[in-house]
N, C-alpha and C positions, 0 to 999 in steps of 0.2 A: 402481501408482504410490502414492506417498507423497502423504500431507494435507500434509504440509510444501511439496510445492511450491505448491500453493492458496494457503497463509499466504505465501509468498514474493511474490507478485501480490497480494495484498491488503496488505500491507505497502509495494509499491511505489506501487498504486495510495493510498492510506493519509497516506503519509508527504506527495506531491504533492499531495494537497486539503488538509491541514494547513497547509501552507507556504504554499500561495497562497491560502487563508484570512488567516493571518497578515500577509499580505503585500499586501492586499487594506483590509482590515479594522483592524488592530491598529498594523502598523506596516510601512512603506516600505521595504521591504531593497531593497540592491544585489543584482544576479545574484549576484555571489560569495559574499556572506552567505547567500543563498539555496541557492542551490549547496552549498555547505559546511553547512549545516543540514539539508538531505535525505542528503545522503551519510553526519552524523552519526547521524541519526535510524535510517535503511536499516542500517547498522552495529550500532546497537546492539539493536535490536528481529530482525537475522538472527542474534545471539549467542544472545538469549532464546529463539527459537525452536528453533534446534539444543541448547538444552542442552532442552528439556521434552520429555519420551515422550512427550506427547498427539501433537501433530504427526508421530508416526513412525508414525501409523497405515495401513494400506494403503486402497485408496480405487478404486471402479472406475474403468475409462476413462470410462466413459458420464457418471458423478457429476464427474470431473475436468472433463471438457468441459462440462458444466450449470453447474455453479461460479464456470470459468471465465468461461462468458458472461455470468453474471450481475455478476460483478465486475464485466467490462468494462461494462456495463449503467448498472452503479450511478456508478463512474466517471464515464460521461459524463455520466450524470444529475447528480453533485455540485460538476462542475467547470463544467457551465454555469448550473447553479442558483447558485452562486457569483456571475454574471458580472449577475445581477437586482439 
């Protein structure tokens, strides 16, 4: 497995604490602003990604799945520490 898909889930998870940071914090978006700012965000950070060799590194299953749960980990941890 590629590192690149790690970054793809940490980019999504990423992009969603940003925006509802923002959203939270900074300023009142509508859903559709919202909406349309993570899909911008998601878009331009999966171009960045695919253009850099770091990301195309291979990666075990066992570190894919530790990774991933740790995202998911961090995730819930930022988007309820958010909600304090």
């Amino acid at each position: 497995m590629e590192l690149k898909r790690v970054a793809y889930g940490m980019i999504m998870a990423g992009t969603l604490i940003v925006v509802r940071y923002i959203d939270l914090y900074i300023y009142d978006m509508p859903t559709l602003v919202a909406v349309i700012a993570i899909i911008g965000m998601m878009l331009i950070s999966y171009k960045l990604v695919d253009q850099s060799e770091f990301f195309k590194k291979k990666i075990s299953r066992n570190v894919y799945y530790l990774m991933n749960l740790i995202i998911v980990f961090l995730l819930f941890l930022a988007f309820y520490s958010l909600e304090l």
